[in-house]
N, C-alpha and C positions, 0 to 999 in steps of 0.2 A: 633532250637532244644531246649524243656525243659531241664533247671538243676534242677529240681526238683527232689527229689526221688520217688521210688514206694509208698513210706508210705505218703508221703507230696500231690500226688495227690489224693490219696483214703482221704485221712484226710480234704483236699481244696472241695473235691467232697462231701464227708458225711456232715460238714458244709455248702455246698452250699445250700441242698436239704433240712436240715433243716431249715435256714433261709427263703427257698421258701416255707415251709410247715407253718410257722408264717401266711401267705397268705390265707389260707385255712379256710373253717368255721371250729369253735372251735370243732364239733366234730367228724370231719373229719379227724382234724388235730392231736388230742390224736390219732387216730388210725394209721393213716400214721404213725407218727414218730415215733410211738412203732414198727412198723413193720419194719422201715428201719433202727431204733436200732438194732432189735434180727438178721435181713438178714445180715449186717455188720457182726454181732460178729460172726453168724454163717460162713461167708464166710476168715475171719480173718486168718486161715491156710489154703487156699484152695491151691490147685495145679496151678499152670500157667495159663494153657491151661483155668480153671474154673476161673482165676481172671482177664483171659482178656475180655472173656464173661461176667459175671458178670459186670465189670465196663462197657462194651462198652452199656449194657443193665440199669443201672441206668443212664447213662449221656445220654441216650433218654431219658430219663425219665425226667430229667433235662431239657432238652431243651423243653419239650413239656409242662412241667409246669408252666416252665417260661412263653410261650406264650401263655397258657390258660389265667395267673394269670394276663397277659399285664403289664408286668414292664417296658412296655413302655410308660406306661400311659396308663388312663382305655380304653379310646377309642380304645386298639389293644388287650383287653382282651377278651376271646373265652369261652364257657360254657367248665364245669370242666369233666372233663373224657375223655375217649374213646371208641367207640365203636367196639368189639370183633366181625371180621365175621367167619361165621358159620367153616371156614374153620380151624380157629384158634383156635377157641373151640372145634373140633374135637378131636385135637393132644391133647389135653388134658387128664391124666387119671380121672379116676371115684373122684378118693381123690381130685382131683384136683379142676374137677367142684364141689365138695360141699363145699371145701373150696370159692372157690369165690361165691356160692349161701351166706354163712356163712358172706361174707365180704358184699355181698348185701345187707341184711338183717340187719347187723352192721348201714351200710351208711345211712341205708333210716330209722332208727329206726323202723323198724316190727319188730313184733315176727312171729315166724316158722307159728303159729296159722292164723296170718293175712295177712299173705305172698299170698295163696291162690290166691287171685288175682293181682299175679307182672306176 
């Protein structure tokens, strides 16, 4: 059983993620960890029920970064990402898929204009 608090594991967890985000190409890594700053803060008074979700959905997150990034050494490192099946981008709303078109576009350095052919 943790004696941790609720604040001490969100705090152990948001530090983890940034240290794993160190890992990351540099300009990968400005944007990840700007995003898991504002998601934090925005989630900071959430309800229960949305901060057991939330954490149980970053510490996948965690674990799957870690073993992209192979902190086990490089030899167990995995290429970065994941790939979304169609069924998953369904459930999606409309704001939703442009934001991650928006994040695409971020990642890969295109503009909207050169995007054309992703």
């Amino acid at each position: 059983m943790s004696s941790l608090t609720h604040v001490q594991r969100v705090r152990m967890l948001y530090k983890t993620i940034l240290r794993l985000h160190r890992g990351l190409p540099a300009e990968i890594q400005a944007l990840g960890t700007s995003y898991v700053q504002d998601e934090f803060r925005r989630h900071k008074n959430c309800d229960e029920v949305a901060a057991i979700i939330f954490l149980n959905e970053w510490t996948e997150y965690t674990v799957m970064l870690a073993k992209q990034l192979g902190l086990r050494g490089p030899h167990t490192a995995k290429p970065l990402g994941k790939v979304l099946k169609d069924e998953d981008i369904n459930k999606f709303t409309d704001e939703q898929v442009y934001q991650l078109y928006e994040l695409m576009l971020a990642a890969s350095g295109k503009s909207d204009k050169n995007a054309k052919d992703v």
